[in-house]
C-alpha positions as CSV (number, residue, x, y, z in Angstrom):
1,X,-80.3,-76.1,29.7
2,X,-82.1,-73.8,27.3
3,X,-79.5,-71.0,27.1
4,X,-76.8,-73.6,26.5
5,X,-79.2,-75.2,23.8
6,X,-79.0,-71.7,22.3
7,X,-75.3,-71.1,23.2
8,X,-74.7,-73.8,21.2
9,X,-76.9,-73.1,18.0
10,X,-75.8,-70.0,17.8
11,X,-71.9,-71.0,17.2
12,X,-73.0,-74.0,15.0
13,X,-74.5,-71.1,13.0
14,X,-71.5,-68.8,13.2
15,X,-68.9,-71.8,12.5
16,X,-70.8,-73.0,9.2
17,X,-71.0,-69.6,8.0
18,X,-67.8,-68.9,8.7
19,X,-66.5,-72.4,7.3
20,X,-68.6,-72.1,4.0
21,X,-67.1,-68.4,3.3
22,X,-63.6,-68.9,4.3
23,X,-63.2,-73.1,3.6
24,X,-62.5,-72.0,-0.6
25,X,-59.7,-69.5,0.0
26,X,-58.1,-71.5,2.7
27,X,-58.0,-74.6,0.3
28,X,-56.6,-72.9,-2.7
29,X,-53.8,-71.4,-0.6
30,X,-52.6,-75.0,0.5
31,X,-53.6,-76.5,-2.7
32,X,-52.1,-74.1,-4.9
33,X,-48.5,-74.5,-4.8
34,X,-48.9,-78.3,-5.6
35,X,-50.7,-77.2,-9.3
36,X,-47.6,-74.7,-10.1
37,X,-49.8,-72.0,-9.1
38,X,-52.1,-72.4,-12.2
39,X,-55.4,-70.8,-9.7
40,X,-56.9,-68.2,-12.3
41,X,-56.2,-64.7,-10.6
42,X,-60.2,-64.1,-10.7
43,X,-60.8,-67.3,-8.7
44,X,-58.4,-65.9,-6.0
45,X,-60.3,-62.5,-5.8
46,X,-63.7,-64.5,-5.6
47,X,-62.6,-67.0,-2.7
48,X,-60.9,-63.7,-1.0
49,X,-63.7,-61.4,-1.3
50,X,-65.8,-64.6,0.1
51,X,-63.8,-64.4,3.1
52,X,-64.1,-60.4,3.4
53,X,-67.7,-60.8,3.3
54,X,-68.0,-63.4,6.0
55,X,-65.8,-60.5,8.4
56,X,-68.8,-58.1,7.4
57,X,-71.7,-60.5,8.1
58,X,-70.0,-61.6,11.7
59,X,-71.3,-58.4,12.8
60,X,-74.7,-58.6,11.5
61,X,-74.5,-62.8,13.0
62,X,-73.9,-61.6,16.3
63,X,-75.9,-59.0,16.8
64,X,-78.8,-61.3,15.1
65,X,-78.4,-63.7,17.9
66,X,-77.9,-61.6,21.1
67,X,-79.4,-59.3,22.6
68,X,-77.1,-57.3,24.5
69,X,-74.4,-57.3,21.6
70,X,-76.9,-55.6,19.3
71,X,-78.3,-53.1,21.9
72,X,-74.8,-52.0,21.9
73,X,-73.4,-52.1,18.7
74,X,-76.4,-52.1,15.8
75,X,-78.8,-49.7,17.5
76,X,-76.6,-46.9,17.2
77,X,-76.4,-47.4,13.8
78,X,-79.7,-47.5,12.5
79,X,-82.3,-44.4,12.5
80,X,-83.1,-43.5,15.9
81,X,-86.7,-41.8,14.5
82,X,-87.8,-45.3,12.6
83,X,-87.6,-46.6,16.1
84,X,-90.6,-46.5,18.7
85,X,-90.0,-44.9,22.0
86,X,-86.3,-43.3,20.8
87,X,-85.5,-39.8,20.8
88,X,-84.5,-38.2,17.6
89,X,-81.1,-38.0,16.3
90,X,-79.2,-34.9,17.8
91,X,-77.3,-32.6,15.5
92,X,-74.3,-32.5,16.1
93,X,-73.1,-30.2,13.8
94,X,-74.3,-27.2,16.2
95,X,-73.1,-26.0,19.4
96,X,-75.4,-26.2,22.3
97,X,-75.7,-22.2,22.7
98,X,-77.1,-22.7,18.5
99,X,-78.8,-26.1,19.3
100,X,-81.2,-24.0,22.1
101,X,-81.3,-21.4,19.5
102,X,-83.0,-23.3,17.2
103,X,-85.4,-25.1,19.4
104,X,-86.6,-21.5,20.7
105,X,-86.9,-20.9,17.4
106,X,-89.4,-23.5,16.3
């Protein structure tokens, strides 16, 4: 019963964000034409650019709320040496015959 409690939490929190972001745009498209399309251009760019960054916080939403998705998808993008018990970031911008190179060197 828990994990559905929190099933269902987490899309109530993914389906208000997503409606309070994308709900604007989505109401001056139906409502436009109606008004002779008299929506100032800036307004347009605001409610679109609303609905762009909802797309960019899903990620951050669903990794914030599971687990497993942000194992997968967020720790690779953070710094691996910020994180305890990770291994530093490899270079990859060496080949391995350089790579053991260097580390004899140091």
């Amino acid at each position: 019963m828990q994990r559905e409690r929190k099933a269902a939490k987490n899309l109530g929190i993914i389906m208000v964000v997503f409606l309070l972001l994308r709900m604007p745009f989505f109401t001056v498209i139906i409502v436009d034409p109606f008004v002779q399309q008299s929506t100032d251009p800036v307004l347009w760019d605001v409610f679109l650019w609303l609905g762009y960054i909802n797309s960019s916080l899903n990620l951050f939403l669903y990794g914030f709320f599971n687990r497993s998705f942000c194992r997968k998808i967020l720790m690779p993008m953070v710094c691996r040496n910020c994180l305890p018990g990770t291994s530093p970031a490899i270079d990859l911008s060496q080949t391995r015959k350089e790579g053991a190179q260097c580390a004899n060197q140091q």
